[in-house]
C-alpha positions in Angstrom: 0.0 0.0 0.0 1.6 3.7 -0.8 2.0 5.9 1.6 -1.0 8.2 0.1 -3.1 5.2 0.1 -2.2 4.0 3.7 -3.3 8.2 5.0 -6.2 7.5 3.2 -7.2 4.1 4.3 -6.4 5.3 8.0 -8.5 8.4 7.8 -11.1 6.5 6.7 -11.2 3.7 9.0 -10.6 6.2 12.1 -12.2 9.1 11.6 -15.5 8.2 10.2 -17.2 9.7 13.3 -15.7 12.9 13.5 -16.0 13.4 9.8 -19.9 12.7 10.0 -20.1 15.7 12.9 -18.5 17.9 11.7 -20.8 17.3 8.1 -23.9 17.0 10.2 -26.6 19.8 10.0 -26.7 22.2 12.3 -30.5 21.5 12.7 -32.9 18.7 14.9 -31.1 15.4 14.2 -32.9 13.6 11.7 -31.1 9.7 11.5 -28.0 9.5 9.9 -27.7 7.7 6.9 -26.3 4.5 8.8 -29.5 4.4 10.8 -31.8 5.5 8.0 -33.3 1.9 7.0 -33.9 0.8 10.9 -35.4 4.4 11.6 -39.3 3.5 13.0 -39.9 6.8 11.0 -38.6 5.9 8.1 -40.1 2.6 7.6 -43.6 4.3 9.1 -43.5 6.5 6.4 -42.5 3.5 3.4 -45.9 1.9 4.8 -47.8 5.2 4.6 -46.6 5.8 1.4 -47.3 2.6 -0.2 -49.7 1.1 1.8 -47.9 -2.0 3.5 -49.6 -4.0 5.8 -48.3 -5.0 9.2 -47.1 -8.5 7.9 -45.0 -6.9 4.8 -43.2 -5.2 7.4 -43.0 -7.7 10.2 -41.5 -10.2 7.3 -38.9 -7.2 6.1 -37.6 -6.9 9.8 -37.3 -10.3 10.4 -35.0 -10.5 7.1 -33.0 -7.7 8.3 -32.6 -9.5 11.6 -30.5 -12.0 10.0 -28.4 -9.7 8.0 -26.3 -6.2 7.8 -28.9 -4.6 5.9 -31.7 -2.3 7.5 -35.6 -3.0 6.8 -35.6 -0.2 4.3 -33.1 -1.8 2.3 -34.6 -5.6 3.0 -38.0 -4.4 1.7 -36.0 -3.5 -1.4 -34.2 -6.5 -2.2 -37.3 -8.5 -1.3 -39.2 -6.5 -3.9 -41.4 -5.0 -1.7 -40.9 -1.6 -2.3 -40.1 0.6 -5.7 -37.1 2.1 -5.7 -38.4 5.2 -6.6 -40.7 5.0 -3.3 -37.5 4.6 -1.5 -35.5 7.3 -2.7 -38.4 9.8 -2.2 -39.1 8.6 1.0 -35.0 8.7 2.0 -34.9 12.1 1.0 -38.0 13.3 2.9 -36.4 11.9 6.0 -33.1 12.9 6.0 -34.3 16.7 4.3 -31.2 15.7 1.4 -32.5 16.9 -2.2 -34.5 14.4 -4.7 -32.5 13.8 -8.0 -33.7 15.6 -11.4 -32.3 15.0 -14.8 -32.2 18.5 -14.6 -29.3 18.2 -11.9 -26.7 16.6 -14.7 -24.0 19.0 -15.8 -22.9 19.5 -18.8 -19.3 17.9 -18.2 -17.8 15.3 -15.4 -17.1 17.0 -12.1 -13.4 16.5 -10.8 -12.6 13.5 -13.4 -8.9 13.9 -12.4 -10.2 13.1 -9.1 -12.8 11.3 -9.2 -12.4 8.9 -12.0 -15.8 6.8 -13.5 -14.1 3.3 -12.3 -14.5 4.9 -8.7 -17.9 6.4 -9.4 -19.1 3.4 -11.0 -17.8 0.9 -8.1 -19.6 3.4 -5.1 -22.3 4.4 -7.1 -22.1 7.6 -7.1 -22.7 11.2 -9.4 -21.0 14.3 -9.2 -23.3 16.7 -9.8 -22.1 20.2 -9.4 -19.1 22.1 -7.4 -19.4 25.4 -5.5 -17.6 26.8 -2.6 -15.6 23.7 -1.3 -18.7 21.9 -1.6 -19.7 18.8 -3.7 -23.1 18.0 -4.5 -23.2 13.9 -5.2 -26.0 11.6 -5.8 -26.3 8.6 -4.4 -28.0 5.2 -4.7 -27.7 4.1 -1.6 -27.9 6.7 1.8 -26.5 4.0 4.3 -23.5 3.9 2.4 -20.6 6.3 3.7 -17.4 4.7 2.9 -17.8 6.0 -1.0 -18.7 9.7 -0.3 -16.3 9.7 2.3 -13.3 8.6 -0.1 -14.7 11.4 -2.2 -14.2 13.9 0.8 -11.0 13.0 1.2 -10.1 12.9 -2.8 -11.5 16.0 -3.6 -10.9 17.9 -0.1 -14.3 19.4 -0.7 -17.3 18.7 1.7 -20.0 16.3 -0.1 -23.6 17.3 -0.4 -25.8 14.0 -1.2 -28.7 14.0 -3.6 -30.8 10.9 -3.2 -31.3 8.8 -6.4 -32.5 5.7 -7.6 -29.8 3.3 -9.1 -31.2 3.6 -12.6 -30.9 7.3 -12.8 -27.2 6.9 -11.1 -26.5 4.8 -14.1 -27.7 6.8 -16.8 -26.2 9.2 -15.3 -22.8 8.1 -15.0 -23.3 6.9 -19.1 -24.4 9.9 -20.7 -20.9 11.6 -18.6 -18.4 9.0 -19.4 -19.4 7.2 -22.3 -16.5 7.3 -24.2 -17.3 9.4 -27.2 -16.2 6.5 -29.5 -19.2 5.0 -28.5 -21.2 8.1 -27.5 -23.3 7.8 -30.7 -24.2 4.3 -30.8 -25.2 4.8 -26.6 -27.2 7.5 -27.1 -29.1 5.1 -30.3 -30.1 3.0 -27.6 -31.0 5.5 -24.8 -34.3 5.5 -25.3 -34.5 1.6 -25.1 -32.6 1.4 -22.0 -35.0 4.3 -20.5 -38.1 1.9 -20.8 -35.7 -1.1 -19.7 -34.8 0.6 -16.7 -39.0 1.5 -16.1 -40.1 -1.9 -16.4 -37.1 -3.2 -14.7 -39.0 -1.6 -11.6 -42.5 -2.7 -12.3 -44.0 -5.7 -9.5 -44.2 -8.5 -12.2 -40.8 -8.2 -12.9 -39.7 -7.5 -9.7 -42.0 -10.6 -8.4 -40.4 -13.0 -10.9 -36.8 -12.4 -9.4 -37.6 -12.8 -6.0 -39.1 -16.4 -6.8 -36.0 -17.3 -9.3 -33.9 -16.3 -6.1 -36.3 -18.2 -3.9 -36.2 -21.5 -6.0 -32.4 -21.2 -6.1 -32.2 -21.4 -2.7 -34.9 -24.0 -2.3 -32.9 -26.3 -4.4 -29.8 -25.3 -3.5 -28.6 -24.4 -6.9 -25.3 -23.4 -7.4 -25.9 -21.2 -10.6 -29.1 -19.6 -12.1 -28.1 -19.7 -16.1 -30.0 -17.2 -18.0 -30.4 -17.5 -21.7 -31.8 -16.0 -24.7 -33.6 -18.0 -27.3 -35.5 -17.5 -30.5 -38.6 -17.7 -28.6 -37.4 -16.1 -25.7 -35.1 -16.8 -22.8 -34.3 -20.1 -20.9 -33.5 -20.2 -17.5 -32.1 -23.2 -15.8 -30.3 -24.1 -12.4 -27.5 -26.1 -11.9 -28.3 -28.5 -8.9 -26.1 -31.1 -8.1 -23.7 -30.3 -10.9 -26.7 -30.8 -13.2 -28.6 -28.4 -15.5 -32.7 -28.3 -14.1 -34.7 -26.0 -16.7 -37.6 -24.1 -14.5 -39.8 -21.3 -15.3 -38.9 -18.7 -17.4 -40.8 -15.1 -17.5 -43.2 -14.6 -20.9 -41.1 -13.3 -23.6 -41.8 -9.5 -23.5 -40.7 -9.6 -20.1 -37.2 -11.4 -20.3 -35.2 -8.0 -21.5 -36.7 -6.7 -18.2 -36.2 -9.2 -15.8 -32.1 -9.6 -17.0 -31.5 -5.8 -16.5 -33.5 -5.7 -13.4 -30.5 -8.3 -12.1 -28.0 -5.7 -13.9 -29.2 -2.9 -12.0 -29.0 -4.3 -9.4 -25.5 -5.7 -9.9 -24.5 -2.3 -10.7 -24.1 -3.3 -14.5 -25.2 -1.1 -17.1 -27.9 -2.2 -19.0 -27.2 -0.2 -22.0 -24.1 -2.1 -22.7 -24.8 -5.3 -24.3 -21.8 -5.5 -26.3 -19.2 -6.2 -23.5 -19.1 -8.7 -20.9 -19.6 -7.5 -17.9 -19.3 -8.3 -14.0 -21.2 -7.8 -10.9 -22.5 -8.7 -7.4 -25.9 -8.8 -5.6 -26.1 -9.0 -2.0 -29.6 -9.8 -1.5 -32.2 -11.6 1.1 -34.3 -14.7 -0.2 -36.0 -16.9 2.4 -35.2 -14.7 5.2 -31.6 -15.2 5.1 -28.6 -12.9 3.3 -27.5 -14.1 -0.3 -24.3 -13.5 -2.6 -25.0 -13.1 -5.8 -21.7 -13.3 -8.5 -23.5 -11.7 -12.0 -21.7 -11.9 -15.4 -22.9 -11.3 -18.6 -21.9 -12.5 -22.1 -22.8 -11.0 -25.2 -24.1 -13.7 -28.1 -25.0 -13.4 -31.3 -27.8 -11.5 -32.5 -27.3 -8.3 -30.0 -28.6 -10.5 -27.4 -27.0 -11.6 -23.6 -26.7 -14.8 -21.9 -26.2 -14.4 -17.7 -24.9 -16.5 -15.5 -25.9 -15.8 -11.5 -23.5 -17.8 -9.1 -25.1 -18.1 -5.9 -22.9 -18.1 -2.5 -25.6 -19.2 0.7 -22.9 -18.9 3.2 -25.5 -20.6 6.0 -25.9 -23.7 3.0 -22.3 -24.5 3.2 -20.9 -26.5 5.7 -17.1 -26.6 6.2 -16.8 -29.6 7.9 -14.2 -32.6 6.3 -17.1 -35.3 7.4 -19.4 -33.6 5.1 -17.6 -33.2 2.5 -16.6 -36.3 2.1 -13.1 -36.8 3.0 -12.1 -39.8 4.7 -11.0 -39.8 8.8 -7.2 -40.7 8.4 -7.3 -38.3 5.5 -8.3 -35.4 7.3 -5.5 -36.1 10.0 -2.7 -36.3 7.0 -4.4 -33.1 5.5 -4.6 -31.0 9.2 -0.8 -32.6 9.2 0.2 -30.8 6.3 -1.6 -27.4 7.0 -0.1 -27.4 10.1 3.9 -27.8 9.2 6.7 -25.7 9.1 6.6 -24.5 5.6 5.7 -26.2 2.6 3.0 -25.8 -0.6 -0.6 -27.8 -0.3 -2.3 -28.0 -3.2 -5.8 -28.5 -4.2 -6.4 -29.1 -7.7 -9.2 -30.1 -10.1 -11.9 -28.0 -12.8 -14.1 -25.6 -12.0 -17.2 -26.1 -9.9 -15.3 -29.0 -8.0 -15.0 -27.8 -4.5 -11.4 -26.9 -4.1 -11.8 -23.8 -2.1 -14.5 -25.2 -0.1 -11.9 -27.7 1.3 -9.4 -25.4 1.5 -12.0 -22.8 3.3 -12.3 -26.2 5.8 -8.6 -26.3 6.0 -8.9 -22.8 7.2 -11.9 -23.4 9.0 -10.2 -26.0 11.2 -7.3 -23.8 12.6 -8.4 -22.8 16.1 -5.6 -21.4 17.5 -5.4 -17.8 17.5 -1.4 -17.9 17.8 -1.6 -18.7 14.1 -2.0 -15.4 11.8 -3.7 -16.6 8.2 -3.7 -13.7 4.9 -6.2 -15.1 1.9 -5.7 -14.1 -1.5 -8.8 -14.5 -3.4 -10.7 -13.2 -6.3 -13.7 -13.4 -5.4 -13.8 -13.8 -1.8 -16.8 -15.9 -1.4 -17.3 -16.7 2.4 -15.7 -13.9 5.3 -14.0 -15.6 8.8 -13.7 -13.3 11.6 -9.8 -13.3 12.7 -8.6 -14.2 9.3 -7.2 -11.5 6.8 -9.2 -11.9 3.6 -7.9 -9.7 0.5 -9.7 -9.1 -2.4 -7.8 -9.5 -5.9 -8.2 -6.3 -8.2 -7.1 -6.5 -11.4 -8.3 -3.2 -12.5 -5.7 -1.4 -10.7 -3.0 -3.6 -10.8 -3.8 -5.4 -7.4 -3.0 -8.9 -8.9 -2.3 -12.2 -6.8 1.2 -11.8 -7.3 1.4 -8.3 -5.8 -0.8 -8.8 -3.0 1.4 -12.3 -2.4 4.4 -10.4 -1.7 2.6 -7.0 0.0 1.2 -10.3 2.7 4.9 -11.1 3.3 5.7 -8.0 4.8 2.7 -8.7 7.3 3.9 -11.9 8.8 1.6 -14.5 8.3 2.1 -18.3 8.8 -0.6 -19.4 6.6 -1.1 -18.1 3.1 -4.5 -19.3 1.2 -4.1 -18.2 -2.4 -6.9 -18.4 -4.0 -5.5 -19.7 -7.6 -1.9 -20.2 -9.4 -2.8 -19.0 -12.9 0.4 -17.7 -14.0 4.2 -17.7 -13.5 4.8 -14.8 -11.4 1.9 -16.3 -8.5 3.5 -19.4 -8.6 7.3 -18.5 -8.1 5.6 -15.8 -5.1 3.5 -18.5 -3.4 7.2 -21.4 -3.8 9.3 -18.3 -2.1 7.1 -18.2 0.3 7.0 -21.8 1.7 10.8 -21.4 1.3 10.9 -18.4 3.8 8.7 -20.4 6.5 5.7 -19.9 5.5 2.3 -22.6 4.9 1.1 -21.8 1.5 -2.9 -23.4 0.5 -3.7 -23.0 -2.7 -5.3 -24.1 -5.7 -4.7 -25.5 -9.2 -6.0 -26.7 -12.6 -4.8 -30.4 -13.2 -6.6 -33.3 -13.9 -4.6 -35.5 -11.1 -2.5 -35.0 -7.9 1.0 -36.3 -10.0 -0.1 -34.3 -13.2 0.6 -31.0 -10.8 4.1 -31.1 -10.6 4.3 -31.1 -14.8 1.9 -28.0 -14.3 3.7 -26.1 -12.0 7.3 -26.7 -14.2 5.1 -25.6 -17.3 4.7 -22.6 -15.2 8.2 -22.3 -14.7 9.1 -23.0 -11.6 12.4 -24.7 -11.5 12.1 -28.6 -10.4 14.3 -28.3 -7.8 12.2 -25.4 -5.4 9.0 -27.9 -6.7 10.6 -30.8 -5.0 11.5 -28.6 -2.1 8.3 -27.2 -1.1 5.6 -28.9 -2.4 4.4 -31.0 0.7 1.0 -32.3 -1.0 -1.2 -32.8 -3.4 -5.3 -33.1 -3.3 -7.0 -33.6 -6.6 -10.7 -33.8 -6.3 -14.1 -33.7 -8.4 -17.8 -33.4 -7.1 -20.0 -36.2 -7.5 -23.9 -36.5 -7.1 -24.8 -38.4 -4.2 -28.4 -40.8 -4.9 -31.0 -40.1 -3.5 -31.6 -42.3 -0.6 -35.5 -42.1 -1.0 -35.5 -44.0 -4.1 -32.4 -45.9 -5.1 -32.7 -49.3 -5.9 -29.5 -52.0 -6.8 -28.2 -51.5 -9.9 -27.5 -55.1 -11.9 -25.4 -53.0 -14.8 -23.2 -51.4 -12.4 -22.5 -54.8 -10.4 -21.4 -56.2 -13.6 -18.8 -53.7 -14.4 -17.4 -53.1 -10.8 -16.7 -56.7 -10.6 -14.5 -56.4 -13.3 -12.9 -53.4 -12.8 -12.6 -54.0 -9.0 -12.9 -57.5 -8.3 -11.0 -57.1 -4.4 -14.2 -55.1 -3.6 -16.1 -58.5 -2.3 -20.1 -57.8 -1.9 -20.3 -54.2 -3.5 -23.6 -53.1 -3.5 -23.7 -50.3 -6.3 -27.2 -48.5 -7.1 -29.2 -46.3 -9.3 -31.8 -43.8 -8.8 -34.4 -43.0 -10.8 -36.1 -39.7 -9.3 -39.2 -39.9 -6.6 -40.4 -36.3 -5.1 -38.2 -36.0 -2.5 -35.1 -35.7 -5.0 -37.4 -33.8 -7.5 -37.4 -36.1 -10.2 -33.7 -35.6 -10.1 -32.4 -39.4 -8.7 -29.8 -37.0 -6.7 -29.6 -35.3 -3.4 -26.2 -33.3 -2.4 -23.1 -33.7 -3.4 -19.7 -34.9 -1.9 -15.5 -35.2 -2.9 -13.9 -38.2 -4.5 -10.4 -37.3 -4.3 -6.6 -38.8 -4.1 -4.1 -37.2 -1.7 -0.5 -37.7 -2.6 2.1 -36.7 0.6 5.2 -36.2 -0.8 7.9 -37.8 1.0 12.0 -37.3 0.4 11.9 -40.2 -2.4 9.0 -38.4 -4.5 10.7 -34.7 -3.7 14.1 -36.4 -5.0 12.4 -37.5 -8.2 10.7 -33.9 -8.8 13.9 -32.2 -8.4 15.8 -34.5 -10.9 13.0 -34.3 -13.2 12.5 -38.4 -12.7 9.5 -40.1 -13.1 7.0 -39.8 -10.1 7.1 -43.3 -7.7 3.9 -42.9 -6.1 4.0 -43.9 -2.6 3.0 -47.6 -1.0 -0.6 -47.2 -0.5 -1.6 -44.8 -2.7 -5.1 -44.4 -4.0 -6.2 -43.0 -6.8 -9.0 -40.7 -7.3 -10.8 -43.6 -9.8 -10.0 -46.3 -6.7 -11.9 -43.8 -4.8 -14.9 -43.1 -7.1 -14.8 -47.5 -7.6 -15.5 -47.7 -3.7 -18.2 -44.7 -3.2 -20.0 -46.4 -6.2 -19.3 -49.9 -4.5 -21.2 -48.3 -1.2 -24.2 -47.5 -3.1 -22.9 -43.6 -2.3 -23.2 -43.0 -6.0 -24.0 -43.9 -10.0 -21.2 -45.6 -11.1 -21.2 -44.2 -14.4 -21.1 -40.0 -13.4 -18.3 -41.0 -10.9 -16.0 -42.7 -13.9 -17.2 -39.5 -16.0 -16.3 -36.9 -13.2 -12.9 -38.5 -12.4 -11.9 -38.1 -16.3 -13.0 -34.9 -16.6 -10.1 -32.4 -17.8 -9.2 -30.1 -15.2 
């Protein structure tokens, strides 16, 4: 961190309280933003305004219970309120101006200063500047951290305007367009206009409450929206399995995907570009992490995928996972050494930083200091360091690798070696006493060696820090409701595992409990290769790998779960060969 950044970061962290007095009004205390959303007042006046009955709001402050936000901001994400209603009724209470497209200047306020990347990220417009004063809009009044940076940027006191976070957007795109692209923006102003209206009607905002809803209901992992000639398709991966469910009548679809960009902070004028974003949200009375991303196809249309992170659905506990007692003990082992690299490798979607979340999970004592690097970070700890990966401003894993050494840590959790430069950071670390967890794409735990020489890491520092090696996949546990023996499967695991005795493999064919799906959860099938002074000789000579006496293999693995009736024998084989 430079030194500018480090005044800035410690002004903001310690003197949030005296910057909000000495901004205050000098008239009868009305709440401060932080408080606006819990305000009695503020949430009387919501129900006045739109007529909520005494159940909307009991169910709004029960969802807030469980969560950071306030009701006002709960009623929101459950769709209970307009957000025009909000921002009218915000500005009422805390006596700040309503936003007018009259409000816009003519050219950006401060860009040297206050650059659209940093506008964009806090939601926020620069309106106009007069006497040391700023005038800002905002989307969101409990939010100080943003306007406060602004303060500090700018050295001018901030004004804020309440706005809605459409007119934030089109805001900040009719300012910062670039004028490459002014023209062809401005052709499809008019269309975004009436996306952003009916983005805001109660149909639309109905329909993605229940797609949220049903997520989490099935535990779905992803919500893939995407377009068709008739339409759009929306299915949910549950179970590592594509489920198509309802999709909204065609002349709403454009709606209901930029209702999800607005509220990711995307903008929906841009259909072009990919684009990235994040929903923190409340479905089924409990807080919800929404990962967007968009992808432009052909035809001018978008497909979306959402990723959905229910930290209270995840459990990070080994048992149910699916690792193996004397596996966890050579795993905690490894975590817990001197030094050394542990590895956790496999494709996408197949749990490796769950377990290595579990890994983290299991440390309890607070003599040990741990530093994440992630991108994104999915799940918070409290006592852990957590840093976020920023690409945008050169805050890559490399740089925040080496910026963590400084800070003393004895774990590192990276959250993935893509490149050179993060893998030589994360080997000089173990070799300077350090614990390094991280993850990797390889299809199998001796494959990852080969991958991290491709990468260019000399074979001699391989051999001397890696200290393990877990390659896993995720497999679709039966449903136990309705499995039934499985003669096919018998056949073929007594050939390919004939030592396995009385295996009892199964099939399911779907009942109601699974949802027709034959599946229920999901848990590891994995190999875990220690590497022990003959296998770190053989790395650093560049030798072929001799795997160690009692090694098993991730397909010996998947051959006994599938013996145990655990799961299909077939998806197991097809998981364990899947590329990683």
């Amino acid at each position: 961190m430079t030194s500018l950044a480090g005044v800035v970061y410690r002004r903001l962290q310690g003197g949030l309280a005296k910057t909000a007095g000495r901004l205050a009004r000098p008239v009868a205390a009305p709440p401060t933003p932080v408080e606006i959303s819990r305000a009695p007042a503020f949430v009387d006046r919501l129900a006045r305004h739109l007529d909520l009955s005494e159940a909307t709001i009991r169910r709004a402050e029960a969802a807030a219970a469980n969560g950071e936000a306030g009701v006002g901001r709960t009623l929101l994400a459950l769709g209970l309120v307009e957000e025009r209603a909000f921002a009218d009724a915000a500005a009422a209470l805390l006596g700040h101006p309503r936003y007018g497209e009259a409000m816009l200047p003519a050219a950006p306020i401060l860009p040297d200063r206050l650059p659209a990347a940093f506008l964009k990220h806090h939601r926020l417009l620069p309106l106009s500047q007069a006497g040391g004063r700023i005038a800002i809009a905002t989307a969101d009044p409990e939010a100080l951290l943003g306007r406060q940076a602004a303060r500090l940027a700018t050295g001018c006191a901030i004004d804020p305007v309440i706005a809605t976070p459409a007119e934030i957007d089109a805001g900040l795109a009719a300012l910062y367009q670039p004028r490459v692209v002014q023209a062809t923006y401005e052709a499809h102003e008019a269309d975004a206009d009436r996306l952003r209206d009916m983005s805001s009607d109660a149909p639309v905002v109905r329909f993605v409450g229940r797609l949220l809803a049903q997520a989490v209901d099935r535990r779905a992992s992803d919500i893939h929206l995407e377009p068709m000639a008739s339409g759009m398709r929306i299915r949910l991966r549950v179970d590592g399995r594509m489920v198509e469910t309802e999709a909204p009548p065609a002349p709403l679809g454009p709606a209901v995907r930029s209702r999800l960009k607005l509220l990711a902070g995307m903008d929906i004028a841009e259909a072009r570009l990919p684009q990235d974003g994040r929903i923190e949200t409340v479905a089924r009375g409990r807080p919800i992490d929404l990962r967007v991303a968009t992808l432009p196809t052909a035809g001018g249309r978008e497909a979306m995928t959402i990723r959905v992170l229910d930290r209270r659905a995840v459990r990070f506990d080994f048992a149910a996972l699916g690792f193996e007692e004397a596996d966890v003990a050579r795993l905690r082992a490894l975590a817990r050494g001197d030094h050394g690299t542990l590895l956790v490798t496999g494709p996408t979607g197949s749990g490796k930083t769950t377990t290595l979340y579990t890994l983290v999970n299991d440390f309890e004592d607070s003599s040990v200091k741990i530093v994440t690097v992630e991108d994104p970070v999915e799940y918070a700890f409290d006592g852990i360091i957590q840093v976020q990966v920023h690409k945008e401003i050169d805050l890559d894993f490399a740089t925040v690798l080496r910026a963590s050494l400084r800070h003393n840590p004895d774990v590192l959790l990276v959250g993935e070696i893509r490149d050179r430069e993060t893998a030589q950071v994360a080997v000089q670390a173990s070799l300077t006493g350090h614990v390094v967890l991280a993850t990797l794409h390889t299809n199998s735990a001796a494959a990852t060696v080969a991958r991290l020489v491709d990468m260019g890491v000399d074979p001699y520092l391989v051999g001397a820090t890696l200290t393990g090696v877990v390659a896993q996949r995720l497999v679709p546990l039966l449903c136990t409701d309705c499995r039934m023996p499985d003669p096919l499967s018998a056949a073929m695991l007594a050939r390919m595992a004939p030592d396995l005795g009385d295996a009892q493999p199964m099939r399911a064919p779907g009942c109601r409990s699974c949802g027709g799906s034959g599946t229920s959860g999901r848990a590891v099938i994995y190999e875990l290769l220690e590497v022990d002074e003959a296998l770190a000789a053989a790395i650093a000579g560049g030798q072929d790998l001799p795997l160690p006496p009692g090694f098993r293999s991730m397909e010996r693995h998947a051959l006994e779960r599938a013996a145990r009736g655990e799961c299909a024998l077939g998806e197991a084989l097809r998981l364990v060969r899947q590329p990683g």
